[in-house]
PyMOL commands that place a pseudoatom at each C-alpha (Angstrom):
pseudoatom trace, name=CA, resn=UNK, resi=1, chain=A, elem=C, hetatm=0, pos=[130.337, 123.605, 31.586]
pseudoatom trace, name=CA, resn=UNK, resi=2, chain=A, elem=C, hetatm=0, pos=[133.684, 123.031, 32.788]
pseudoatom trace, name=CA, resn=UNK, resi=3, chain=A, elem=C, hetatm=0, pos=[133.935, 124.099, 36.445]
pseudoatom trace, name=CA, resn=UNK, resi=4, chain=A, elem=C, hetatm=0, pos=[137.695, 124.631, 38.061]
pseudoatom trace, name=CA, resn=UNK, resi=5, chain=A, elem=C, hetatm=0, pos=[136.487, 124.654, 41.704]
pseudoatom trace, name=CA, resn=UNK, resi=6, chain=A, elem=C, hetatm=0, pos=[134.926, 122.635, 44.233]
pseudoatom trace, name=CA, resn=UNK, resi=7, chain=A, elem=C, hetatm=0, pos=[134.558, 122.265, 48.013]
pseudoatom trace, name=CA, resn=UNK, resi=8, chain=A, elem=C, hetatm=0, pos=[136.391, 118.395, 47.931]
pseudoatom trace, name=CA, resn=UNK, resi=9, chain=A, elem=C, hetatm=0, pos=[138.318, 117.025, 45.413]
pseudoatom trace, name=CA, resn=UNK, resi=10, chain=A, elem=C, hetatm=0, pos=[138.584, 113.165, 46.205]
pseudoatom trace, name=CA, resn=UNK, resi=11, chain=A, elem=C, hetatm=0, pos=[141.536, 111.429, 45.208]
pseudoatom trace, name=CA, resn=UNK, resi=12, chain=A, elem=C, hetatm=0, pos=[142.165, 107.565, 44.940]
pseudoatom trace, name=CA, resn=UNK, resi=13, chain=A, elem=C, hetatm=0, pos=[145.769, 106.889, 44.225]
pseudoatom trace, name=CA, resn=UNK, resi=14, chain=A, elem=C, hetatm=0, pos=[148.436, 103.472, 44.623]
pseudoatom trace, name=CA, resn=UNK, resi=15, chain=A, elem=C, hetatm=0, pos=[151.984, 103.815, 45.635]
pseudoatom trace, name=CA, resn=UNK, resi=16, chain=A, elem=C, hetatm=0, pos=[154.164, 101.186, 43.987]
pseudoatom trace, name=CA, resn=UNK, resi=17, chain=A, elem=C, hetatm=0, pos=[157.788, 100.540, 43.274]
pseudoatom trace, name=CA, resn=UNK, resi=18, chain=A, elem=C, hetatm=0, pos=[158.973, 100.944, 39.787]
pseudoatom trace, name=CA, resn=UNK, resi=19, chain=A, elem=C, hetatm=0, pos=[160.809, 97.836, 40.237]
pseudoatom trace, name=CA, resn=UNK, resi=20, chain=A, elem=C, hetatm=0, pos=[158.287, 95.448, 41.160]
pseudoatom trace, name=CA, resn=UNK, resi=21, chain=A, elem=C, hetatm=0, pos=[159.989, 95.324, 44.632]
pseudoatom trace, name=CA, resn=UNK, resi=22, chain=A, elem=C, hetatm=0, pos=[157.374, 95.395, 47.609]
pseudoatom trace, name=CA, resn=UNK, resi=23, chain=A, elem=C, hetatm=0, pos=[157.496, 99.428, 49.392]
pseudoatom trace, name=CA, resn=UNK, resi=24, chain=A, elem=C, hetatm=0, pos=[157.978, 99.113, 53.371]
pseudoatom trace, name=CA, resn=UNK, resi=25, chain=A, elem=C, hetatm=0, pos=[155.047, 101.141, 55.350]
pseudoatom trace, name=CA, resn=UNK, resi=26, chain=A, elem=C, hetatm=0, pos=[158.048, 103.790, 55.913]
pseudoatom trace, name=CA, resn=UNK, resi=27, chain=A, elem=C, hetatm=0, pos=[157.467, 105.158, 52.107]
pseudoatom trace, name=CA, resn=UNK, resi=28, chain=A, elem=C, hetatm=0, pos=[153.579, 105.094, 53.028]
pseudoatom trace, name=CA, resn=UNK, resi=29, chain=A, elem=C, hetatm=0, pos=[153.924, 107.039, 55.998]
pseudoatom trace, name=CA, resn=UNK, resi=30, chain=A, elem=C, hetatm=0, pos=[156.422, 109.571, 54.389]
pseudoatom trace, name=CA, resn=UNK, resi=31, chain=A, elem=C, hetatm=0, pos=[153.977, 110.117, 51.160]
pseudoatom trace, name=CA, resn=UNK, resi=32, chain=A, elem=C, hetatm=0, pos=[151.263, 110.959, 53.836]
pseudoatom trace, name=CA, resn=UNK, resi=33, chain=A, elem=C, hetatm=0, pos=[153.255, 113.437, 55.942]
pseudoatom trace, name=CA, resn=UNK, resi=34, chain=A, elem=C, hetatm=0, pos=[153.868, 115.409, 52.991]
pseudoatom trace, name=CA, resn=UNK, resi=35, chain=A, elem=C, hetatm=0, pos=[150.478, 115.458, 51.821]
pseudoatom trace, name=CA, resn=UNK, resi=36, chain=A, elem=C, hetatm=0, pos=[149.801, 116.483, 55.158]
pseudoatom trace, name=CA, resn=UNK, resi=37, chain=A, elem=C, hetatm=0, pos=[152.266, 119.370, 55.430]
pseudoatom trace, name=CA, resn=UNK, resi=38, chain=A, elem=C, hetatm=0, pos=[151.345, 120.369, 51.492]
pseudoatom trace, name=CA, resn=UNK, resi=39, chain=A, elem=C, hetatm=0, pos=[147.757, 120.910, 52.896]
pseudoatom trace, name=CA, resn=UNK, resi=40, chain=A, elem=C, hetatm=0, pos=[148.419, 122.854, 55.824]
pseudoatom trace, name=CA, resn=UNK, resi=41, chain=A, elem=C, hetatm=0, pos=[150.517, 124.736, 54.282]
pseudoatom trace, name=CA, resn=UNK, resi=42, chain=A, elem=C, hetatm=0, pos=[147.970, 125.515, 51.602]
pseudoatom trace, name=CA, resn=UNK, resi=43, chain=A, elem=C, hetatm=0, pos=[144.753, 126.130, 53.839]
pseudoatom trace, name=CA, resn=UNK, resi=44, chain=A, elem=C, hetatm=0, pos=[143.374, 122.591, 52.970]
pseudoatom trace, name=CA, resn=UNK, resi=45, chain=A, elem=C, hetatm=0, pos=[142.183, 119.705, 55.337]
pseudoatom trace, name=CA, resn=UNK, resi=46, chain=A, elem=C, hetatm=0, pos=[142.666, 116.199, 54.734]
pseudoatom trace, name=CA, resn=UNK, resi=47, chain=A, elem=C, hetatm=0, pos=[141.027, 113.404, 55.590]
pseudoatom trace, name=CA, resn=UNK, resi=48, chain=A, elem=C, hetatm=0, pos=[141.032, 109.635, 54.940]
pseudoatom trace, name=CA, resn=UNK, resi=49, chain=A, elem=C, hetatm=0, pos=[144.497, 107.617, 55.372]
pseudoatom trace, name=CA, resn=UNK, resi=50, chain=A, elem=C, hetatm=0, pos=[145.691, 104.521, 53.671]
pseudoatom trace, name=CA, resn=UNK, resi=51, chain=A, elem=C, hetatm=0, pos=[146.226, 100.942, 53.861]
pseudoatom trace, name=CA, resn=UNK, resi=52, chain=A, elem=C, hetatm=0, pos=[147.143, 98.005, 51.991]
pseudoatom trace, name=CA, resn=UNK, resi=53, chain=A, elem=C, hetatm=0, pos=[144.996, 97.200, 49.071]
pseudoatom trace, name=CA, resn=UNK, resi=54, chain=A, elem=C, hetatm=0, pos=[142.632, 94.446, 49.021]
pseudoatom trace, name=CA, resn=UNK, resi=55, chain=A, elem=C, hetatm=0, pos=[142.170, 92.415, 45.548]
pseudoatom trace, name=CA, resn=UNK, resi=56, chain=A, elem=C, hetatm=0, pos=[138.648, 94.564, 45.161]
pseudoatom trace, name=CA, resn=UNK, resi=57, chain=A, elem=C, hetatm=0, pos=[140.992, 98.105, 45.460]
pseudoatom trace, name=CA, resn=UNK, resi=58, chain=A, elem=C, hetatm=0, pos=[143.403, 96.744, 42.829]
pseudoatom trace, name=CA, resn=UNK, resi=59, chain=A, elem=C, hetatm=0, pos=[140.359, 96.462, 40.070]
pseudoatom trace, name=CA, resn=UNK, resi=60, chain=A, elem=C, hetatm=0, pos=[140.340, 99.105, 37.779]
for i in range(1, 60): cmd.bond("trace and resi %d" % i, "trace and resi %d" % (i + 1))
show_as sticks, trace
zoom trace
């Protein structure tokens, strides 16, 4: 049965350039502040943060 809702959705994304160029920790910080504000606005909590990946994240 396909079910639409749930209490936590968890989400495990990367942020990388298109370029190949390395990202400074400003883009990080500006992705999160969004996701913050898109959840607040939106009656949602987040929790969790981000870092940079270690070679056992990048494994697929």
């Amino acid at each position: 049965m396909n079910k639409d809702t749930e209490e936590v959705w968890l989400f495990k994304l990367f942020l990388e350039s298109d370029n190949g160029e390395e990202l400074h920790f400003k883009k990080a910080n500006e992705l999160m502040d969004l996701i913050i504000l898109w959840a607040e606005k939106n009656g949602c909590q987040i929790g969790g943060g981000y870092r940079k990946p270690n070679e056992k994240d990048l494994e697929i």
